[in-house]
N, C-alpha and C positions, 0 to 999 in steps of 0.2 A: 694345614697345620696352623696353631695359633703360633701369633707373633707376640709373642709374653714371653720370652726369654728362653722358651721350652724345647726352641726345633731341634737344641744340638740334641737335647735327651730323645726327644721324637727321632730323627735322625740315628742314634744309635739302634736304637726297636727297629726302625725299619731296614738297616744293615743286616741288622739281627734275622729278621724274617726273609731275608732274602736270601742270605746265607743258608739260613736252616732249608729254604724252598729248593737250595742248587743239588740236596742233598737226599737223596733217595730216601734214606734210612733214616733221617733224622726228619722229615715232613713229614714221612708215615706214622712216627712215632706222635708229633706234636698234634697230627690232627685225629690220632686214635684218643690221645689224650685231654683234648681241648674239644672234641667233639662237630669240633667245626670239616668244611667240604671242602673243597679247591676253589667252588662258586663263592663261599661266603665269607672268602678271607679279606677280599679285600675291600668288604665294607667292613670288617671287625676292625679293618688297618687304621680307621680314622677314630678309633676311639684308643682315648691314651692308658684306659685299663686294661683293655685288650693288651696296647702295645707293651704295657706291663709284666704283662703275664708271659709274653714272647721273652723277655729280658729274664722270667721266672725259671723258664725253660732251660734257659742257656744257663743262668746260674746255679741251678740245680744238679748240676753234676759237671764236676771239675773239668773232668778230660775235654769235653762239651766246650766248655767258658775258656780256657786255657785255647783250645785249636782255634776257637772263634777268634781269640782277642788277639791272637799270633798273625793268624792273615790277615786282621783287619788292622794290624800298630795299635792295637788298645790295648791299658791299663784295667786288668778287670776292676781296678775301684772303681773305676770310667762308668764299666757299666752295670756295677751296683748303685752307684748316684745315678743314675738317669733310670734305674728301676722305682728307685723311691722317690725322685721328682715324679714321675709321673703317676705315681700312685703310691700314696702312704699308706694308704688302708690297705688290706686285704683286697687281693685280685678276687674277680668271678671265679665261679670252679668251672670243671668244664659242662659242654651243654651249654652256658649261660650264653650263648653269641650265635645258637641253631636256629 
């Protein structure tokens, strides 16, 4: 991770993806949707639009963001700001990390 200010936001994404990996139903989904394998997650892990799009996951659907931010003590602004630190622009769709 860069040392630019960025870890706490990298830091959330990687909560984020680790959460989503403890979860059956919610990896299955994230990696039908993002096209990625179990092999190649975790070189997609070291890029921050990647980690982006992990944060897109989660905030795209309340119930999702809400359970997330409740077992982790986060504010889901928390992790709406560290979606758009680490990527302003538009995320990859998926496919773009196979």
């Amino acid at each position: 991770m860069r040392d630019d200010g960025s870890t706490s936001h990298q830091l959330v994404a990687v909560a984020a993806l680790s959460w989503i990996a403890a979860d059956t139903t919610l990896i299955n989904r994230f990696l039908d949707l993002t096209g990625l394998s179990p092999d190649n997650i975790r070189a997609a892990a070291t890029n921050d639009a990647f980690l982006a799009s992990v944060l897109d996951f989660i905030l795209n659907h309340e119930p999702t963001l809400m359970s997330f931010c409740a077992e982790n003590e986060l504010d889901p602004k928390t992790v709406d700001q560290a979606r758009r630190h680490l990527s302003p622009q538009n995320v990859p769709g998926p496919g773009d990390y196979v």
